[in-house]
N, CA, C and O of each residue as an XYZ file, in Angstrom:
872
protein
N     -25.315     88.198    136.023
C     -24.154     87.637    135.336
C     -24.324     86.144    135.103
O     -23.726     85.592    134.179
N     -25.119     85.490    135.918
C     -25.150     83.879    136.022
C     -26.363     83.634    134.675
O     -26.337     82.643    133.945
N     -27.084     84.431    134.591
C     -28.279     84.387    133.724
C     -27.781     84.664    132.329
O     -28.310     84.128    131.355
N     -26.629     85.613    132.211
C     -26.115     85.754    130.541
C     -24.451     84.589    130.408
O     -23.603     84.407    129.535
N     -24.691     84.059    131.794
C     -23.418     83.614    131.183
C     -24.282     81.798    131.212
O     -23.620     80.762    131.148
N     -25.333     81.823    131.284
C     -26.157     80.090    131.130
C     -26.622     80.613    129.883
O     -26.419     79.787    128.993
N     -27.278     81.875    129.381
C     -27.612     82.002    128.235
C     -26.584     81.645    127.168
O     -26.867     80.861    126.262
N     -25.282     82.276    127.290
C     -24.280     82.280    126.224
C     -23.758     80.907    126.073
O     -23.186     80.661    125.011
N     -23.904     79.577    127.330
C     -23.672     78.496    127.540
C     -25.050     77.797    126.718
O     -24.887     76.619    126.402
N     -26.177     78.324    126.406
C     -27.183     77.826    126.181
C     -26.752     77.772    124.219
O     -26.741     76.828    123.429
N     -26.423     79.389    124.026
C     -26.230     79.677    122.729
C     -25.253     79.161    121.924
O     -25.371     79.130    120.699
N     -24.039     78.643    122.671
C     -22.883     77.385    122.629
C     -23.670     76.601    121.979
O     -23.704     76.423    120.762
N     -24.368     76.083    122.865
C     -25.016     74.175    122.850
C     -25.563     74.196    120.920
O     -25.326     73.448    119.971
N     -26.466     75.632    121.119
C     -27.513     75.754    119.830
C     -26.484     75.881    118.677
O     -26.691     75.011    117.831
N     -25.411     76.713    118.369
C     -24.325     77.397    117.716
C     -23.188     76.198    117.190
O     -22.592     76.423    116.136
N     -22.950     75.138    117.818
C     -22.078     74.595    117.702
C     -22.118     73.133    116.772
O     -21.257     72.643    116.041
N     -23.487     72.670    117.126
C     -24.635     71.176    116.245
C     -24.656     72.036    114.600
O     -24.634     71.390    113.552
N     -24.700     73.482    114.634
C     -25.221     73.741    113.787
C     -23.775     73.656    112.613
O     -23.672     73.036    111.554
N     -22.768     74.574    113.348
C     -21.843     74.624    112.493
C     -21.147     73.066    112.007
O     -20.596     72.718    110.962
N     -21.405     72.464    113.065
C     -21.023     70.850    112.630
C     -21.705     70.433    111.468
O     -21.053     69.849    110.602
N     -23.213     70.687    111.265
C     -23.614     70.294    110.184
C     -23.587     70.439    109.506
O     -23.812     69.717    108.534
N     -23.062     72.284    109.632
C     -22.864     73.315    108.175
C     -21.469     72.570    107.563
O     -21.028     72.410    106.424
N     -21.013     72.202    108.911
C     -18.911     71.929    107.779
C     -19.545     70.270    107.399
O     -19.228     69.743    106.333
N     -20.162     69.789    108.074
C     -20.589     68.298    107.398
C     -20.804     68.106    105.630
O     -20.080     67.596    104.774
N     -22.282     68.837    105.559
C     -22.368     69.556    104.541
C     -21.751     69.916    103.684
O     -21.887     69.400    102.574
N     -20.785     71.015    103.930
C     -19.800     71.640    102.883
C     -18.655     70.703    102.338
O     -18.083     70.747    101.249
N     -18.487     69.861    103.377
C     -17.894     68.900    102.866
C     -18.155     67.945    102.146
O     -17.529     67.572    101.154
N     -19.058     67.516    102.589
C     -19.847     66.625    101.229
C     -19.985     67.162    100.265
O     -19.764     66.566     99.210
N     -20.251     68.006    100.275
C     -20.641     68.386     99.249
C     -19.165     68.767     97.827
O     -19.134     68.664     96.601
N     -18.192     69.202     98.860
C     -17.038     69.525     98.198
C     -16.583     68.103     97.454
O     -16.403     67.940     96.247
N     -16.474     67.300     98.327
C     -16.064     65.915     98.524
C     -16.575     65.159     96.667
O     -15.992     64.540     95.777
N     -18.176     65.790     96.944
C     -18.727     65.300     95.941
C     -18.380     65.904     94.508
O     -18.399     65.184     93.510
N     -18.072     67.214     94.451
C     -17.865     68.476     93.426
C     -16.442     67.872     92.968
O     -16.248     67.666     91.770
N     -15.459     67.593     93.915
C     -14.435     66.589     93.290
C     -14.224     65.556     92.828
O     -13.320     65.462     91.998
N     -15.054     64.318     93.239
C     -15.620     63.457     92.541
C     -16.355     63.493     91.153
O     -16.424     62.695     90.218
N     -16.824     64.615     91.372
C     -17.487     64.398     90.002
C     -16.423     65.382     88.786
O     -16.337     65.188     87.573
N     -15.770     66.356     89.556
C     -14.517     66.436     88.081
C     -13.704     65.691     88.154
O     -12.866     65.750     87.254
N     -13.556     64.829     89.021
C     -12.295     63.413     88.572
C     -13.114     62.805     87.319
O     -12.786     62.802     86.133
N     -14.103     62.369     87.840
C     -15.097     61.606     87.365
C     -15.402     62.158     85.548
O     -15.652     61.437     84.582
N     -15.256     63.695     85.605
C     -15.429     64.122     84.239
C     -14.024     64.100     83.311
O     -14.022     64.236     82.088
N     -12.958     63.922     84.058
C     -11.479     63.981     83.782
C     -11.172     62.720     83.713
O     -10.208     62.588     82.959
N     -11.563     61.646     84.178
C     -11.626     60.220     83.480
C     -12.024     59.692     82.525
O     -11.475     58.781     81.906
N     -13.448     60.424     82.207
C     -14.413     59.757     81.203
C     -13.963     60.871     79.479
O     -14.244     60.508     78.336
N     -13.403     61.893     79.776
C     -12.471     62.439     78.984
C     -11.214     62.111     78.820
O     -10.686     62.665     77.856
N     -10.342     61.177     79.622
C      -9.031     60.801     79.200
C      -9.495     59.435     78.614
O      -8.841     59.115     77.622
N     -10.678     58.354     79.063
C     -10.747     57.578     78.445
C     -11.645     57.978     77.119
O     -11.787     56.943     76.466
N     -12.146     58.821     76.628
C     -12.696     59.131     75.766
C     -11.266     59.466     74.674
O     -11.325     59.384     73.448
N     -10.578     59.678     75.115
C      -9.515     60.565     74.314
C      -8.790     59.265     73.786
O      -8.341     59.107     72.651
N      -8.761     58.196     75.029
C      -7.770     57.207     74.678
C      -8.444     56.381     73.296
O      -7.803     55.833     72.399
N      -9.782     56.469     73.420
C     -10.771     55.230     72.806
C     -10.339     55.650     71.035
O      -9.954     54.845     70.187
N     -10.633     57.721     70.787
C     -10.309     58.140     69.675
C      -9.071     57.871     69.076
O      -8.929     57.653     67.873
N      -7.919     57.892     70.151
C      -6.668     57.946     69.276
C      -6.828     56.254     68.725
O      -6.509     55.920     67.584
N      -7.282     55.456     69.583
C      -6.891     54.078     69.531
C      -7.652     54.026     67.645
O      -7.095     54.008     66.547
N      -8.757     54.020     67.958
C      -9.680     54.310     66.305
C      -8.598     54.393     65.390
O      -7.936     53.587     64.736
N      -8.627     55.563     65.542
C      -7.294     56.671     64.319
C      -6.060     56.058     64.260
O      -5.370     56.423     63.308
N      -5.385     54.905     65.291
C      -4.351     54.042     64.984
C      -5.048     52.860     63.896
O      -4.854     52.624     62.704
N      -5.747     52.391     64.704
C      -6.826     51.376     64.237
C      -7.116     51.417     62.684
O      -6.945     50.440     61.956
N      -7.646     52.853     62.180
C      -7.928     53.288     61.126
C      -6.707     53.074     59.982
O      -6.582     52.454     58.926
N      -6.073     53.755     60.629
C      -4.464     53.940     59.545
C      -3.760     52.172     59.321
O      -3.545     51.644     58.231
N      -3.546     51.622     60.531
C      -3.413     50.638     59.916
C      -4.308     49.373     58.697
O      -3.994     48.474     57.917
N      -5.159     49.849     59.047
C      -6.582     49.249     58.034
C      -6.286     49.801     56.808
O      -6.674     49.148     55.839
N      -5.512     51.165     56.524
C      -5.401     51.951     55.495
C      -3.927     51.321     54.784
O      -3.667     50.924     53.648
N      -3.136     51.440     56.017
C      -1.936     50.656     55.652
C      -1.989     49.341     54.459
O      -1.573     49.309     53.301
N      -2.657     48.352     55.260
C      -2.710     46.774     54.865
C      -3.717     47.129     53.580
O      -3.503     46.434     52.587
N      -4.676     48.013     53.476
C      -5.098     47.378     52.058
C      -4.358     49.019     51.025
O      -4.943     49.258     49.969
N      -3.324     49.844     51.368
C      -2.653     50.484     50.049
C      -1.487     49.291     49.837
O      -0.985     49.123     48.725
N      -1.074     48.423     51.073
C      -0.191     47.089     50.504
C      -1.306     46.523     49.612
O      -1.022     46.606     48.418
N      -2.312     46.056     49.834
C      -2.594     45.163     48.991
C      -3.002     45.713     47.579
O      -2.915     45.044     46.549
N      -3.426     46.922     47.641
C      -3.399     47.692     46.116
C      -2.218     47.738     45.217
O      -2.357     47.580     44.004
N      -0.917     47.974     45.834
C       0.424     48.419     45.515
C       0.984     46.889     44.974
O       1.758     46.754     44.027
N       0.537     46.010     45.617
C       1.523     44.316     45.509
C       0.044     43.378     44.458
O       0.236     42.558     43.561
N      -1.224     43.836     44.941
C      -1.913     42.576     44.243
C      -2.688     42.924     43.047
O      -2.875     42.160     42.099
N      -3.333     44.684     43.198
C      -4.237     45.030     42.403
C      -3.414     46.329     40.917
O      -3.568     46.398     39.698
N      -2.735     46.976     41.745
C      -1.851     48.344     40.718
C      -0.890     47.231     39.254
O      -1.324     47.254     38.102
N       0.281     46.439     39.613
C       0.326     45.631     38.880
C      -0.598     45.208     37.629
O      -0.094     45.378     36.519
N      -1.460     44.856     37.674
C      -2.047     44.209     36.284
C      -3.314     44.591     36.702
O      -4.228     43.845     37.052
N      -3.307     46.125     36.627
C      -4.386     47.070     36.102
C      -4.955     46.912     35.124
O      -6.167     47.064     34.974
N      -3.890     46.466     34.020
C      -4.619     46.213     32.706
C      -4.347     44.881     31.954
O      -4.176     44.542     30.783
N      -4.387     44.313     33.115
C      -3.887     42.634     32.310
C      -5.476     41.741     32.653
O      -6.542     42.268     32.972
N      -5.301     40.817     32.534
C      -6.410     40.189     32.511
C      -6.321     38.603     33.288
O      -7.141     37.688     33.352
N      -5.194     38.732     33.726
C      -4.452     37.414     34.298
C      -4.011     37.691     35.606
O      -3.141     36.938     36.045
N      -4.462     38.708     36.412
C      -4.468     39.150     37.586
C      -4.535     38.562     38.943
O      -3.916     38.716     39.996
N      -5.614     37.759     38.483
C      -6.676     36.381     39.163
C      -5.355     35.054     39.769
O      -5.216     34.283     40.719
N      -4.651     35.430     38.575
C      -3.970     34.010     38.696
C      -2.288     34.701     38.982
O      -1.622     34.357     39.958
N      -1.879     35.530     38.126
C      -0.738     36.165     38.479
C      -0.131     37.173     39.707
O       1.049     37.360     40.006
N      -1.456     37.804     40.361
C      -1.454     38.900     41.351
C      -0.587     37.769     42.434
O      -1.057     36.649     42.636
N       0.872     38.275     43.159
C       1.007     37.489     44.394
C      -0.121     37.172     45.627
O      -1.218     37.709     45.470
N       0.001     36.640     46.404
C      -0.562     36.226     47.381
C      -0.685     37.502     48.733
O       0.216     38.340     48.705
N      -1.676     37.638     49.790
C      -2.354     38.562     50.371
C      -1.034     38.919     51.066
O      -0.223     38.057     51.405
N      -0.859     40.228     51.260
C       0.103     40.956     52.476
C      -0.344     40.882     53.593
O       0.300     41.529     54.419
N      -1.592     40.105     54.136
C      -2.325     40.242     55.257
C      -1.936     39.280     56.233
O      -1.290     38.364     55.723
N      -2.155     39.146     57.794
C      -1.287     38.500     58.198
C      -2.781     38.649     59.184
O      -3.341     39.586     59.753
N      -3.094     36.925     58.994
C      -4.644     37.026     60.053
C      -4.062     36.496     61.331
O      -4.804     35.988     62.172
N      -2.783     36.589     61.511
C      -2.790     36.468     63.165
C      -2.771     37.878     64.277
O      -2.731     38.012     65.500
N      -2.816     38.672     63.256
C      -2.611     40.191     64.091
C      -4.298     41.092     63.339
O      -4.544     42.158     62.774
N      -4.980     40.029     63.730
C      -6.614     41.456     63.321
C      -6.750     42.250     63.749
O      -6.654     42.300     64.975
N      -7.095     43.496     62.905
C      -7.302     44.959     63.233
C      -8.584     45.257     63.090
O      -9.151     45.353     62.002
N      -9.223     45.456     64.451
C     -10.751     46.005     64.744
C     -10.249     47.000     65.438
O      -9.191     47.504     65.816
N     -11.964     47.151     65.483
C     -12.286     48.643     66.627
C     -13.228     47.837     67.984
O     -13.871     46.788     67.941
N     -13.023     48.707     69.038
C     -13.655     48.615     69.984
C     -14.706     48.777     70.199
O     -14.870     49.789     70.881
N     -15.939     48.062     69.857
C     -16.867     48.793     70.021
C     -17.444     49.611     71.175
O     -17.944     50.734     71.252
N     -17.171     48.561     72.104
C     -17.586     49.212     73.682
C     -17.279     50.138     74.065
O     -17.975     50.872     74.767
N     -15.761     50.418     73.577
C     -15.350     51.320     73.772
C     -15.392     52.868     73.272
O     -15.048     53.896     73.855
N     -16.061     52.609     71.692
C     -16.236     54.157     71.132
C     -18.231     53.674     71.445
O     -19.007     53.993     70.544
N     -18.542     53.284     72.129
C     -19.937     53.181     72.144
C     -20.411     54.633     72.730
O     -21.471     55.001     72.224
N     -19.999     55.301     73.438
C     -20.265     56.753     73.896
C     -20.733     57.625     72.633
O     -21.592     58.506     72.601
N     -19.874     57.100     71.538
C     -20.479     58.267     70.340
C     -21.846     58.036     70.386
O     -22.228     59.157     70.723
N     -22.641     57.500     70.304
C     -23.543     57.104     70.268
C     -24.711     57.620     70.927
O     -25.866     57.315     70.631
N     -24.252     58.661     72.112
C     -25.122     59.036     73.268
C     -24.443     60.830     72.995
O     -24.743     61.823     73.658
N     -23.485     60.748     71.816
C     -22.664     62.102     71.988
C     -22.991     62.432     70.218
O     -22.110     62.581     69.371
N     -24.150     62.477     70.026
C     -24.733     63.106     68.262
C     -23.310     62.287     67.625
O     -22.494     63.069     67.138
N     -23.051     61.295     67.591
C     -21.771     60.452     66.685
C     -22.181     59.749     65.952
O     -21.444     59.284     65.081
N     -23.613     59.387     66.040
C     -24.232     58.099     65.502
C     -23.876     57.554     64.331
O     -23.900     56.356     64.050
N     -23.415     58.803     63.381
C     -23.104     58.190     62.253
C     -21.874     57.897     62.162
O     -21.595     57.022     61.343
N     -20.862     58.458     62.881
C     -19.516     57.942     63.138
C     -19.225     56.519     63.397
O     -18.456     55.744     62.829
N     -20.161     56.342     64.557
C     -20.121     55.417     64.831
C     -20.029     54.010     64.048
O     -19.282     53.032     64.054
N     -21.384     54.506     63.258
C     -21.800     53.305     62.363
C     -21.008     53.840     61.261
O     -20.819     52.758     60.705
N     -20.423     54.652     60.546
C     -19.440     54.321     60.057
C     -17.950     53.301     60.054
O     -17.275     52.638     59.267
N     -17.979     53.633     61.274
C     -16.983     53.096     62.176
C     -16.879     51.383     62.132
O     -15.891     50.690     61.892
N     -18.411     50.934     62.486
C     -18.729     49.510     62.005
C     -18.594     48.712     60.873
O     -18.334     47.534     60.628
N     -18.934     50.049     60.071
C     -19.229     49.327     58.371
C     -17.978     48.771     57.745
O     -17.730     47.735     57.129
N     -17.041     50.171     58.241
C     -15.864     49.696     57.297
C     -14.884     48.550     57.716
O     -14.044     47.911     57.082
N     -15.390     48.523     59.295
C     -14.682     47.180     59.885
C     -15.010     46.315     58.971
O     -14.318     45.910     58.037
N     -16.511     45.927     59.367
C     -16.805     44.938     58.569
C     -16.624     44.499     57.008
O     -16.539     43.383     56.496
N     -16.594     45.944     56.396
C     -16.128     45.628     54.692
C     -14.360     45.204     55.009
O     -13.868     44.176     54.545
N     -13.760     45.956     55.662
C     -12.187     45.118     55.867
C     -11.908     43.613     56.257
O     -11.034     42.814     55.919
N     -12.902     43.550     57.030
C     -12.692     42.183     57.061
C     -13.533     41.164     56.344
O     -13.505     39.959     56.592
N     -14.115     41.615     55.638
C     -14.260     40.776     54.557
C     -13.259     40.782     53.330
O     -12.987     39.808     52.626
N     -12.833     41.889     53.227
C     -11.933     42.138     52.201
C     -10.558     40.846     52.815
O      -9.995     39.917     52.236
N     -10.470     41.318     54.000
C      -9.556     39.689     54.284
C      -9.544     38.769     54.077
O      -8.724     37.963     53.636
N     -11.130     38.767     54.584
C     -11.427     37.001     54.092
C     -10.895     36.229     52.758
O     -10.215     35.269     52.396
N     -11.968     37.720     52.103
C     -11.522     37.257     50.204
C     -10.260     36.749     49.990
O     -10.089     35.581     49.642
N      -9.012     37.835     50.239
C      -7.763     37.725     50.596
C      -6.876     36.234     51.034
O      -5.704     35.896     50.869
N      -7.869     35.679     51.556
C      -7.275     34.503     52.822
C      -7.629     33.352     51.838
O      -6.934     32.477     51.323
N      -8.689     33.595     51.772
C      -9.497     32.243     50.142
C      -9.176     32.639     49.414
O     -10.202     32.407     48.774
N      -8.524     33.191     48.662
C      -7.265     33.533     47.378
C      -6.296     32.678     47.478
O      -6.128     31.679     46.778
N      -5.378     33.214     48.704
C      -4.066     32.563     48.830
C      -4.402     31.083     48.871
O      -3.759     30.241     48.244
N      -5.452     30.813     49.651
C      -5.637     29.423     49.850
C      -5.918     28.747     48.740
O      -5.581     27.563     48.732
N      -6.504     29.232     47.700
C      -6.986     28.795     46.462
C      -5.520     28.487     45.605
O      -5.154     27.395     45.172
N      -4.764     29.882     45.496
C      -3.484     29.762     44.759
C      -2.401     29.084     45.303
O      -1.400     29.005     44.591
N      -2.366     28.388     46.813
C      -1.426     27.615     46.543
C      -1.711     26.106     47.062
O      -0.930     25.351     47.642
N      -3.198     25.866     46.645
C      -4.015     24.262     46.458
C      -3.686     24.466     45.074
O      -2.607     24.029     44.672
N      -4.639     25.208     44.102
C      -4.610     25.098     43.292
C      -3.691     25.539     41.633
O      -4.031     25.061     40.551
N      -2.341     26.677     41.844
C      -1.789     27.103     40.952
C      -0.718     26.641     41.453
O      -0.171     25.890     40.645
N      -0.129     26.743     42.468
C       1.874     26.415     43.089
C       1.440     25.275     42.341
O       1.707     25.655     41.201
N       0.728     23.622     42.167
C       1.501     22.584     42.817
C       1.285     22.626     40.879
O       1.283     21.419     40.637
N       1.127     23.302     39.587
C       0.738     22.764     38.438
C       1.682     23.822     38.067
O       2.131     23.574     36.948
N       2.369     25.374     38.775
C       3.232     25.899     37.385
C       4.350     25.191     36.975
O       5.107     25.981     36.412
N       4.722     24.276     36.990
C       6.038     23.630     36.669
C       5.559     22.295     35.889
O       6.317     21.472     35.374
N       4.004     22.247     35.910
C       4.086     21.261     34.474
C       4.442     20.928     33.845
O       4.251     21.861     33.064
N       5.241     19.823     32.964
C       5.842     19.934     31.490
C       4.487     19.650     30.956
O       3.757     18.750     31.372
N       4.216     20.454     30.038
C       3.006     20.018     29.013
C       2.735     21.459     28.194
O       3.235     22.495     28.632
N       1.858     21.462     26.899
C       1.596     22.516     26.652
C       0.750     23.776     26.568
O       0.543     24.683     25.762
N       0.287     23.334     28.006
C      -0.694     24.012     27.865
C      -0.745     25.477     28.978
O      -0.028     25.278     29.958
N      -1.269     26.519     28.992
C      -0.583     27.939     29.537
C      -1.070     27.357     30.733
O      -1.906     26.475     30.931
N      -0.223     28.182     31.640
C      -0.652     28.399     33.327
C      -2.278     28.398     33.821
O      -2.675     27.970     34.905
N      -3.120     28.989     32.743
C      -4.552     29.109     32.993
C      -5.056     27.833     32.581
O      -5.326     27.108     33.539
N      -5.197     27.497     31.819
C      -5.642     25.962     31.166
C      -5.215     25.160     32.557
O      -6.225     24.585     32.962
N      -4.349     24.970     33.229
C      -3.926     23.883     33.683
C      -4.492     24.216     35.224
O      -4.315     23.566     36.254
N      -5.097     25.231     35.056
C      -5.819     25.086     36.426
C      -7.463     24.833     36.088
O      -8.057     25.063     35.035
N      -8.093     24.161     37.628
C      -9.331     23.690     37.047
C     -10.494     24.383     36.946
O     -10.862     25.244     37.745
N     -11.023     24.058     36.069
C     -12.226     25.314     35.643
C     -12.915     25.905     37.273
O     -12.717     27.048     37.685
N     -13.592     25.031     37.897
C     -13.889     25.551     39.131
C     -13.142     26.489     39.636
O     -13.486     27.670     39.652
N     -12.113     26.078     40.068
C     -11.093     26.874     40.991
C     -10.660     27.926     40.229
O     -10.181     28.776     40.980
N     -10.603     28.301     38.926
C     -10.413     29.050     37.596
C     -11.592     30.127     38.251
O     -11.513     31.128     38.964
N     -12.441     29.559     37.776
C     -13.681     30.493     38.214
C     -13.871     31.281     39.176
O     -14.275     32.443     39.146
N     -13.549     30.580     40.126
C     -14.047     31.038     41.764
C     -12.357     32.268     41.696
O     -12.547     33.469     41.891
N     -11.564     31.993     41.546
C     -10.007     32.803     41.878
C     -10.501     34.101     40.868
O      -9.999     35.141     41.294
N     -11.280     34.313     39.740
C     -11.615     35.560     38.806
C     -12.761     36.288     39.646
O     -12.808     37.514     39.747
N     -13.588     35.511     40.181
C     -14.292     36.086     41.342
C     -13.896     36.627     42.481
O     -14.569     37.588     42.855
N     -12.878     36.255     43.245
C     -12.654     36.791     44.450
C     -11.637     37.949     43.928
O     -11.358     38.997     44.510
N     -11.254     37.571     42.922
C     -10.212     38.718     42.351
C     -10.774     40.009     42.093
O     -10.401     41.080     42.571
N     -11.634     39.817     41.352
C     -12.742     41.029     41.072
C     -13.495     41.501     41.926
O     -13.916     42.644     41.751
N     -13.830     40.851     42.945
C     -14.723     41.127     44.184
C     -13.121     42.317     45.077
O     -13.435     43.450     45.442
N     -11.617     41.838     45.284
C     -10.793     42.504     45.784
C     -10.977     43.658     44.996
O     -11.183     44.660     45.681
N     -10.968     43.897     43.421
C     -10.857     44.842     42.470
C     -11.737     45.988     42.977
O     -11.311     47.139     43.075
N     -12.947     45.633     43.286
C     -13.711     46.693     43.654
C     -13.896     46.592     44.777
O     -15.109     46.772     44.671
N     -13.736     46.431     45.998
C     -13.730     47.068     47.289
C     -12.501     47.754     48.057
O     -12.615     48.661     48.881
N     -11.035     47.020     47.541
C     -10.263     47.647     47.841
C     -10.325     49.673     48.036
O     -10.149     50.423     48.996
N     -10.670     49.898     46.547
C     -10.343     51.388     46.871
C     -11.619     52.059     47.811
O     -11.596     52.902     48.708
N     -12.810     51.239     47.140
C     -13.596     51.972     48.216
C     -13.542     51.632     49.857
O     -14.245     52.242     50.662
N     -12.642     50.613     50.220
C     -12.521     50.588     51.805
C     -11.752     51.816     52.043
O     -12.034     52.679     52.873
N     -10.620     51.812     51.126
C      -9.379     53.045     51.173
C      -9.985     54.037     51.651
O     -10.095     54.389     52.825
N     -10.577     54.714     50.250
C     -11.636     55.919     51.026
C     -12.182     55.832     52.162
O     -12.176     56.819     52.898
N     -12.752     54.688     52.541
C     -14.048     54.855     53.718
C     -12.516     55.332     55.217
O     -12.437     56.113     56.165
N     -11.635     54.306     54.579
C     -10.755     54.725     56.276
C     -10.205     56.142     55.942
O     -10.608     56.830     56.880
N      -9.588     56.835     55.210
C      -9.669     57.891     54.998
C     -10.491     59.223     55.727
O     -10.220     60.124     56.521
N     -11.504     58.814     55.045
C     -13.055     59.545     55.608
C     -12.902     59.351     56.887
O     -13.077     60.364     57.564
N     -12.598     58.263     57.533
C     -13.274     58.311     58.947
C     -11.584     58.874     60.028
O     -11.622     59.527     61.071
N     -10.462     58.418     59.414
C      -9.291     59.265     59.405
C      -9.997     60.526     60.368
O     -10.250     60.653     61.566
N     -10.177     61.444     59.033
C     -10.559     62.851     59.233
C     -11.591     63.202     59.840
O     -11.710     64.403     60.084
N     -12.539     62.363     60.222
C     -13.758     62.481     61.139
C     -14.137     61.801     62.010
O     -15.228     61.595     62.543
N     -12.571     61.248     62.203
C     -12.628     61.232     63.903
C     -11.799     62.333     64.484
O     -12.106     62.958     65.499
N     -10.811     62.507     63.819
C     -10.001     64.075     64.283
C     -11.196     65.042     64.604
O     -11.170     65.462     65.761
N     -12.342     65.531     63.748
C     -13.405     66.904     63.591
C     -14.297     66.050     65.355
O     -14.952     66.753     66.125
N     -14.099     64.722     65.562
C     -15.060     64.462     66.386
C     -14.645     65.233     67.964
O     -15.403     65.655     68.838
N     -13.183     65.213     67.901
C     -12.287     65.473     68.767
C     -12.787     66.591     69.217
O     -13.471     66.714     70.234
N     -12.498     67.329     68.559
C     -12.936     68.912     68.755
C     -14.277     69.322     69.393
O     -14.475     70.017     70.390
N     -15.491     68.475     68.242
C     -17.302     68.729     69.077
C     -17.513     67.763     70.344
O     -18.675     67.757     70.749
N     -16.661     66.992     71.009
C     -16.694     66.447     71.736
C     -15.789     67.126     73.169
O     -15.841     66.787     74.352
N     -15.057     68.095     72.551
C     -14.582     68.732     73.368
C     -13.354     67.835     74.518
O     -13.471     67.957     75.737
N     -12.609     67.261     74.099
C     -12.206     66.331     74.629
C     -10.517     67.341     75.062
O      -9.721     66.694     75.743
N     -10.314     68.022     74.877
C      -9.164     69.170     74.919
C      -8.328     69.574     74.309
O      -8.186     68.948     73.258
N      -7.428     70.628     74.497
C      -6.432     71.579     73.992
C      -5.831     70.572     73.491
O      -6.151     70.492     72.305
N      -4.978     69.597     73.847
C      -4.352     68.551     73.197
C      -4.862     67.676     72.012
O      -5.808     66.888     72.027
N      -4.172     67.933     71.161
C      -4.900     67.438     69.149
C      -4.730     66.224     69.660
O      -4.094     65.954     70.678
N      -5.474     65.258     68.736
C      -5.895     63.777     68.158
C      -4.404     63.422     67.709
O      -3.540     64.275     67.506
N      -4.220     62.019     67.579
C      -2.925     61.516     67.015
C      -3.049     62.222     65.414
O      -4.044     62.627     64.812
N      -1.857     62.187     65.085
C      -2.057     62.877     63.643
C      -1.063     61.309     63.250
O      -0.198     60.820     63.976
N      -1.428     60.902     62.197
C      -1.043     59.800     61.079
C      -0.427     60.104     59.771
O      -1.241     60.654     59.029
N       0.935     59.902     59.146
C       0.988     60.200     58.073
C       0.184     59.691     56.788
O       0.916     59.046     56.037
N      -1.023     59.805     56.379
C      -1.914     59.144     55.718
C      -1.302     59.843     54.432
O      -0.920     60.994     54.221
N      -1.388     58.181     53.307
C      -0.772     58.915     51.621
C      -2.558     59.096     51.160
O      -3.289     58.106     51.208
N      -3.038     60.321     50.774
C      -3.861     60.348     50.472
C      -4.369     59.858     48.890
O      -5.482     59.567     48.452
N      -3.318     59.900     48.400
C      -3.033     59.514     46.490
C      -3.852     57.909     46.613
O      -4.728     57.635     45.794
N      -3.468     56.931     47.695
C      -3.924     55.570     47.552
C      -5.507     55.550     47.965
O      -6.091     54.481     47.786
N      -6.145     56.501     48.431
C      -7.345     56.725     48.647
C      -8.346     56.737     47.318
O      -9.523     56.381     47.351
N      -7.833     57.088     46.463
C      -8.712     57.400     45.228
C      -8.484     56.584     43.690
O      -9.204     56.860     42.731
């Protein structure tokens, strides 16, 4: 009896290191298996946050230049005095609208690449389209406010100076043609960041939806 009961005291000692290591183990290991779906449930809520932010991002970019189609360019579609008559920019450069890059930089590692760099381009054509915008106004009220009230006879165009004449038919025409094609580009990317949503698998819960006028796109 003394011999099976030092054995079963022996089989304790062996039995007991082991299961400690086994629950050590399992725990880590669990420990870790939860960590890493937090870890996948973070990098998907911030993934989710980065898209909607875009698609706000986007629409307002879409916003500010169907204002500036509707107030500077639709008007004198067919006039020729546009340059000088179109009001001054709806744009308001104390509130700039970018994208994050850092933040949608994941497309990049997630087959987005071209999203991505879509994503860049049209920033960058918008904000140039501002710029233009910004050296307009600045042009029209150096150079047209302080001369329409001339007495003399000569038209509103004459009395501004050939330079500044020049340069205001340029930036005008330079707005003429990028406006609609920025339109489109935010448009486009509108709708393909929603399709990104989906191959990215980001969840059951849809992308912000935007009331976008699609008519100012084209």
């Amino acid at each position: 009896m003394a011999d099976a009961a030092t054995e079963a005291w022996h089989l304790k000692d062996f039995v007991q290191p082991v299961v400690t290591i086994f629950a050590t183990f399992v725990g880590a290991t669990l420990a870790f298996v939860v960590a890493e779906i937090r870890s996948v449930r973070e990098e998907k809520r911030r993934r989710r946050g980065a898209i909607n932010t875009a698609i706000v991002t986007v629409f307002r970019m879409h916003l500010t230049l169907s204002e500036c189609r509707k107030q500077v360019l639709a008007p004198y579609e067919h006039s020729d005095e546009g340059w000088l008559r179109a009001p001054i920019s709806p744009v308001d450069r104390r509130d700039p609208i970018t994208f994050d890059a850092a933040e949608l930089a994941f497309l990049l590692n997630e087959g987005q690449g071209d999203l991505y760099t879509g994503l860049m381009l049209v920033s960058d054509k918008f904000e140039t389209i501002v710029s233009v915008l910004q050296k307009r106004e600045d042009l029209i009220l150096s150079s047209v406010h302080p001369v329409v009230h001339q007495t003399d006879n000569l038209t509103l165009a004459d009395r501004v100076p050939t330079r500044e004449a020049h340069l205001l038919q340029a930036l005008y025409a330079l707005i003429k043609e990028e406006v609609p094609v920025c339109l489109a580009g935010t448009q486009s990317l509108y709708d393909r960041l929603r399709t990104a949503w989906d191959d990215l698998e980001l969840g059951k819960v849809p992308p912000m939806h935007l009331p976008f006028n699609r008519e100012t796109s084209t």
